[in-house]
C-alpha positions in Angstrom: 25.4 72.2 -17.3 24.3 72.2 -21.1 21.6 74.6 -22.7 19.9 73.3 -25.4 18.9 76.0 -28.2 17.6 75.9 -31.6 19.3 78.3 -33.8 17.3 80.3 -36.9 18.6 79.2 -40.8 18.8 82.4 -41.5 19.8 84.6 -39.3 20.9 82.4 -36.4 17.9 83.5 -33.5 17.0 81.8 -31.2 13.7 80.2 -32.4 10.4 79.9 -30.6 7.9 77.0 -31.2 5.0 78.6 -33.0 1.0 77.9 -31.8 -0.3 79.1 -34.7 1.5 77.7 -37.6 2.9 74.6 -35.3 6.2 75.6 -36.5 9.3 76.8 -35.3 9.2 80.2 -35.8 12.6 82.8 -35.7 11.2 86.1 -33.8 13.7 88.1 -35.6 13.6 87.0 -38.8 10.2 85.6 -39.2 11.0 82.7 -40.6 9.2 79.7 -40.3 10.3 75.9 -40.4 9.5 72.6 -40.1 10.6 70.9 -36.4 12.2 68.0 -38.2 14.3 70.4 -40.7 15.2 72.5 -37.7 16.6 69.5 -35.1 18.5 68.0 -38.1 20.0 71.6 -38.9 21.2 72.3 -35.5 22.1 68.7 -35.2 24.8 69.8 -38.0 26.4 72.9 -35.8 29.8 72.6 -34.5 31.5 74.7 -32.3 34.7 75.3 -34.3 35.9 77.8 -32.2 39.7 78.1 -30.7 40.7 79.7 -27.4 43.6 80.3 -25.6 44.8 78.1 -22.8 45.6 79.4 -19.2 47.2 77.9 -16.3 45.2 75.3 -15.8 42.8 76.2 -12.6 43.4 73.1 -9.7 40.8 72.3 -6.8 44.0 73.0 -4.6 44.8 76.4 -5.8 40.9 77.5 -5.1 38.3 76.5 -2.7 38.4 72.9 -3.2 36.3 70.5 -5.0 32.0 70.9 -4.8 30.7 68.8 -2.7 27.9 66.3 -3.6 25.3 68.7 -1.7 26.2 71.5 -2.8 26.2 70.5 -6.7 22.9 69.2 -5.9 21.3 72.5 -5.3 23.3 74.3 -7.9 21.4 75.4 -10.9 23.5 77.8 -12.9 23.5 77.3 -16.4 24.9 79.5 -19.7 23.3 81.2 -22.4 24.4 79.7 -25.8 23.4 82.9 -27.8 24.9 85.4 -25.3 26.8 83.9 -22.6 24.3 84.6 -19.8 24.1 82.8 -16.3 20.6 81.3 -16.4 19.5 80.2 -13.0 16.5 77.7 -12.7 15.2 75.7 -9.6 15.7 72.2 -9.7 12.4 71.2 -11.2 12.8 73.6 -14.4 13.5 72.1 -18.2 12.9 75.3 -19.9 12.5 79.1 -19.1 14.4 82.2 -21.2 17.7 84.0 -20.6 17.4 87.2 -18.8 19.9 88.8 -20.5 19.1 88.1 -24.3 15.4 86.8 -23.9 16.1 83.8 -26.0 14.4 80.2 -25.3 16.3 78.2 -23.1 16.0 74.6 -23.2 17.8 72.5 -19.7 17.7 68.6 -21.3 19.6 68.2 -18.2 16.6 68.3 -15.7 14.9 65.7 -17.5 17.6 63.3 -17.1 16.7 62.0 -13.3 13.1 62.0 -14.6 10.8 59.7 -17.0 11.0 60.7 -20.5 7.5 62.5 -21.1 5.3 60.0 -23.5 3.4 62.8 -24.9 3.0 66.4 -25.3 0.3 68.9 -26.0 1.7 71.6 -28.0 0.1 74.9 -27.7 -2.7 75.9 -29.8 -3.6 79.6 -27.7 -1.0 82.2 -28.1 -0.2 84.9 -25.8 -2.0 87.3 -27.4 -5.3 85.2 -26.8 -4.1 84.5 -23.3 -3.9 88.3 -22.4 -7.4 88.9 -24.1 -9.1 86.0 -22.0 -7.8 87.7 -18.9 -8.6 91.4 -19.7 -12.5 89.5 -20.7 -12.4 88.1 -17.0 -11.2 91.5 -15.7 -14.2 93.5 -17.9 -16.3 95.2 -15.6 -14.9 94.4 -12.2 -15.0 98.1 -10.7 -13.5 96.8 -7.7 -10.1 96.0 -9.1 -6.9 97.5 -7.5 -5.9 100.2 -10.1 -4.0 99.1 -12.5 -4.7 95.6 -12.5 -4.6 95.5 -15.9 -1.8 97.2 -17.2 0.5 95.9 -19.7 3.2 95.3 -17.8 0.9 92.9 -16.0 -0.1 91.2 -19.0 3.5 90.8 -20.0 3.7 88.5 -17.3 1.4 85.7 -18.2 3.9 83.0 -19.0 3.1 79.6 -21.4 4.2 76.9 -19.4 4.3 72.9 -20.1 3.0 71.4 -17.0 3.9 67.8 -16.0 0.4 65.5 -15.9 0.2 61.6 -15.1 -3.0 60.3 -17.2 -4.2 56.9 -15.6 -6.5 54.3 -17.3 -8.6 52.1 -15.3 -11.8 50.5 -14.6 -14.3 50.7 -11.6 -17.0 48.6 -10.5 -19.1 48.6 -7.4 -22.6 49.4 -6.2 -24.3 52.5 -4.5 -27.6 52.3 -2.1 -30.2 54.6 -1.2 -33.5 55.6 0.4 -36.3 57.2 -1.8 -40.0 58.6 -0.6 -42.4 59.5 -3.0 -45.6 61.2 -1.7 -48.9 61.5 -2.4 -51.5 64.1 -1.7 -55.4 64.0 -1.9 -58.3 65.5 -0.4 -62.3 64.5 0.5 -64.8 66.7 1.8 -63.8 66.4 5.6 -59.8 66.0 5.6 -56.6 66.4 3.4 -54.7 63.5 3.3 -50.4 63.0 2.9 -48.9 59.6 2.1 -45.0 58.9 2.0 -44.1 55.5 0.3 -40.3 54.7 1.3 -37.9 52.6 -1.1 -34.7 50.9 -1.1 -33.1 51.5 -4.0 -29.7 49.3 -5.3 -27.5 50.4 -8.4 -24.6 48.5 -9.8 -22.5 48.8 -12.9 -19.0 49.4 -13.6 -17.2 51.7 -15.7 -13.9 52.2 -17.5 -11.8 55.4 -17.8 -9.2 56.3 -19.9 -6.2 59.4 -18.9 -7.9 60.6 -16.3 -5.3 63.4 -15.7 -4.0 64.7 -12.3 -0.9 67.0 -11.8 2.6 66.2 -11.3 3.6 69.5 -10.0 3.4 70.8 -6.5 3.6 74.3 -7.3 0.2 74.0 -9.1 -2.9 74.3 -7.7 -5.1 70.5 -8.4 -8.3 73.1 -8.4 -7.2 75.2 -10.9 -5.2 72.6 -12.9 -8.6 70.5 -13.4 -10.8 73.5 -13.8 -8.8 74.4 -17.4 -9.9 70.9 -18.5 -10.7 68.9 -20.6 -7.9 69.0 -22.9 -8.1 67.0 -26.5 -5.8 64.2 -26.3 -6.1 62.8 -30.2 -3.9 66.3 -30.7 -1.3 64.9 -28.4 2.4 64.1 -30.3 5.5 61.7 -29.1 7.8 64.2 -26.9 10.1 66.5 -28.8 12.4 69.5 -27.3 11.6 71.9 -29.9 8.0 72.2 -28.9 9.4 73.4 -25.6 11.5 76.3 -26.8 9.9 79.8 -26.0 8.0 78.2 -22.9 8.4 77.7 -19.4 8.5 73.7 -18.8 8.7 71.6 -15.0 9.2 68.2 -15.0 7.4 66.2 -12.3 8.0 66.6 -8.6 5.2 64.2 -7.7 6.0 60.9 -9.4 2.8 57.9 -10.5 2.2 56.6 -7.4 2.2 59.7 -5.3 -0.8 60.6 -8.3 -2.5 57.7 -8.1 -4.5 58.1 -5.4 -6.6 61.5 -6.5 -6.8 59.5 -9.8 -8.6 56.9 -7.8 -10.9 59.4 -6.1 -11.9 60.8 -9.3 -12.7 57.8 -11.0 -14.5 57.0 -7.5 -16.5 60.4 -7.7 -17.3 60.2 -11.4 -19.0 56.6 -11.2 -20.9 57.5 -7.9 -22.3 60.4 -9.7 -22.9 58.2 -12.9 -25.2 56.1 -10.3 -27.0 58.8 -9.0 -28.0 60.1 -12.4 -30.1 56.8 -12.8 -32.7 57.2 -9.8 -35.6 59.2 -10.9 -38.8 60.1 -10.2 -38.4 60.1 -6.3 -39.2 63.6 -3.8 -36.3 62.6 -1.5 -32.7 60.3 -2.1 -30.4 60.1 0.4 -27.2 57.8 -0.3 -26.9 54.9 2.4 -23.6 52.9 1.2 -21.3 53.4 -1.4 -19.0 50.6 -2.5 -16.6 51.2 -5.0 -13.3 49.8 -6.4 -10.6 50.8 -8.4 -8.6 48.7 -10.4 -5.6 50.3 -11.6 -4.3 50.1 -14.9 -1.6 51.8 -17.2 -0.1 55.4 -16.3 1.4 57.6 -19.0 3.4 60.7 -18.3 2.7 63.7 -20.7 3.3 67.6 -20.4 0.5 70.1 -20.9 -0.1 73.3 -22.0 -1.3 76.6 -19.9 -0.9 79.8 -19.6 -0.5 81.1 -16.3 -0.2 84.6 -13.8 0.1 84.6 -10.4 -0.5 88.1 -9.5 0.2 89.5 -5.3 -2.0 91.5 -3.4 -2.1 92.7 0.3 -0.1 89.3 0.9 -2.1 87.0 -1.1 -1.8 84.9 -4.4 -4.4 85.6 -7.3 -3.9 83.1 -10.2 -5.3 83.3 -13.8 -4.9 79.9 -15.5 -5.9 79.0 -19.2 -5.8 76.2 -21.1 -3.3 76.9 -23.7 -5.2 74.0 -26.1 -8.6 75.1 -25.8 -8.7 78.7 -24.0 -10.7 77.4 -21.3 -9.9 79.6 -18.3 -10.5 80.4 -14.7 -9.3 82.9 -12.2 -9.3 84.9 -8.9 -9.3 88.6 -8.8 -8.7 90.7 -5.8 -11.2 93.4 -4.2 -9.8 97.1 -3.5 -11.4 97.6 -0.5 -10.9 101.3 -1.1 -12.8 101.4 -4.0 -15.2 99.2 -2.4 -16.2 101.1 0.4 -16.7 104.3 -2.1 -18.9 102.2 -4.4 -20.8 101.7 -0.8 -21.0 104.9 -0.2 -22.4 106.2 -3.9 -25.2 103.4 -3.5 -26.6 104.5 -0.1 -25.7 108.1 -1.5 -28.3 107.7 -4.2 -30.7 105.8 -2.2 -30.7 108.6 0.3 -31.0 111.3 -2.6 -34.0 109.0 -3.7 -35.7 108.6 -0.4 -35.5 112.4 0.2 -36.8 113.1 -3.1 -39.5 110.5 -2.6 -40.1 112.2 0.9 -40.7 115.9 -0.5 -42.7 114.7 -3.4 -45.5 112.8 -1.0 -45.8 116.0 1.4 
């Protein structure tokens, strides 16, 4: 299976799409260029080289011939800069060799999938991705030691995650039961009165890539609490912007999508209906009726940054967009350390009861 790799100018590195500069940039070198001068200089390279021939190697004289399952779960591929076996599960299009650490790009994977429409390229590096999760980790006492290190940070990977965005419109109507109340008084009793209402919204509303996630390793909660990305910075799919990051293609297609698209479009118009009663002490929604009417799906890859960190057996996650830094995350508790912060706090309150208890005697 092929590699795809964009070579340096200058010095022939592997090059890295840059965030900052939106150029490719050569980690070795430091040299900077434009994508289009870059594909149409690699576009150029030939492999000129000559080898000996062997024997030529028959399915007869070996094991025999793959079969058709076993080349389906096969994902071996080989460094072009070193020579490398890179190995990648079925859903990956790019990821670095172990061996050299150079950008790896597998245009193979994308082959049995849509070409993306669109792709965010990103505009947080790592450097600000490692800083927005030591801010989340600042003054969390409870941490497991360590938590922190640099060999942890290290590990927060940029990775191009396959999203479906779906236009479409809804229209429907919501109903509900309002009280409002009014209280008075005269010189013998206090009075209460509850007016009840029946209230009716309607209205429609139209929405335009609402995004859901195409990957099954990603977590939907996480995945939509990094948004909103900016989608006027989107640009037509290229390779290049994929080299020195981690990139999936879909696992989920449109129409597996589709229906948490729906629910979200449902949700947001039911809350836009809400927002117009006012004024009342009590609502409570009767009926909701509201339909979807699908429209145009686009496939497009997005940019985050992303650590899944273990614990006692369980998966804490750090997501960030890698567009606009927005981030969220879950951090575990050292027991340990939690049951000696315990222990100080009734410590000192003891200390201060004790003093309090010799100072009123």
């Amino acid at each position: 299976m092929s590699v795809l790799e964009y070579k340096c100018p200058n010095c022939g590195g592997g090059l890295a799409f840059g965030s900052e500069a939106q150029k490719m940039k050569c980690p070795y070198c430091d040299g900077e260029f434009n994508l289009s001068d870059v594909e149409v200089y690699n576009a150029s390279l030939q492999d000129d080289t000559t080898k000996d021939h062997w024997e030529k190697y028959e399915a007869d004289s070996g094991s025999g011939s793959w079969t058709q399952e076993e080349l389906d779960s096969l994902n071996v591929y080989t460094c072009p800069s070193c020579g490398g076996e890179i190995f990648a599960d079925e859903n990956t299009a790019a990821t670095f060799c172990p061996y050299c650490e150079n950008p790896a790009i597998l245009p193979g994977r994308l082959a049995d999938a849509f070409k993306p429409d669109l792709l965010i390229p990103f505009s947080q590096d790592k450097k600000a991705a490692q800083a927005a999760f030591l801010r989340l980790c600042k003054g969390k006492r409870l941490l497991p030691k360590n938590y922190t290190s640099q060999q942890r940070l290290e590990k927060i990977t940029g990775i191009y995650v396959p999203f479906w965005l779906y236009d479409g419109d809804t229209a429907g109507s919501a109903r509900y039961s309002a009280t409002r109340t009014h209280v008075w008084a005269d010189s013998k009793y206090n009075y209460t009165r509850t007016d009840h209402f029946l209230l009716i919204r309607g209205g429609s509303m139209t929405y335009q890539g609402v995004p859901v996630d195409g990957s099954k390793k990603m977590d939907d909660a996480y995945m939509e609490s990094i948004e909103p990305f900016d989608y006027s910075k989107a640009v037509p799919f290229g390779f290049a912007y994929l080299s020195g990051y981690l990139a999936d293609k879909y696992d989920m297609d449109a129409a597996q999508c589709q229906p948490r698209a729906e629910s979200r479009m449902r949700q947001t118009t039911a809350d836009a209906l809400r927002s117009t009663v006012h004024g009342y002490v009590t609502v409570l929604p009767q009926q909701t009726s509201l339909h979807v009417k699908s429209g145009k799906a686009r496939y497009v890859l997005l940019p985050v940054w992303l650590l899944n960190s273990q614990y006692k057996g369980k998966t804490y996650t750090f997501a960030m967009n890698g567009q606009t830094g927005k981030m969220v995350g879950q951090l575990p508790v050292d027991m340990g350390r939690f049951w000696l912060h315990l222990a100080g706090i009734w410590g000192s309150l003891f200390a201060a009861f004790s003093l309090l208890c010799l100072l009123l005697r």
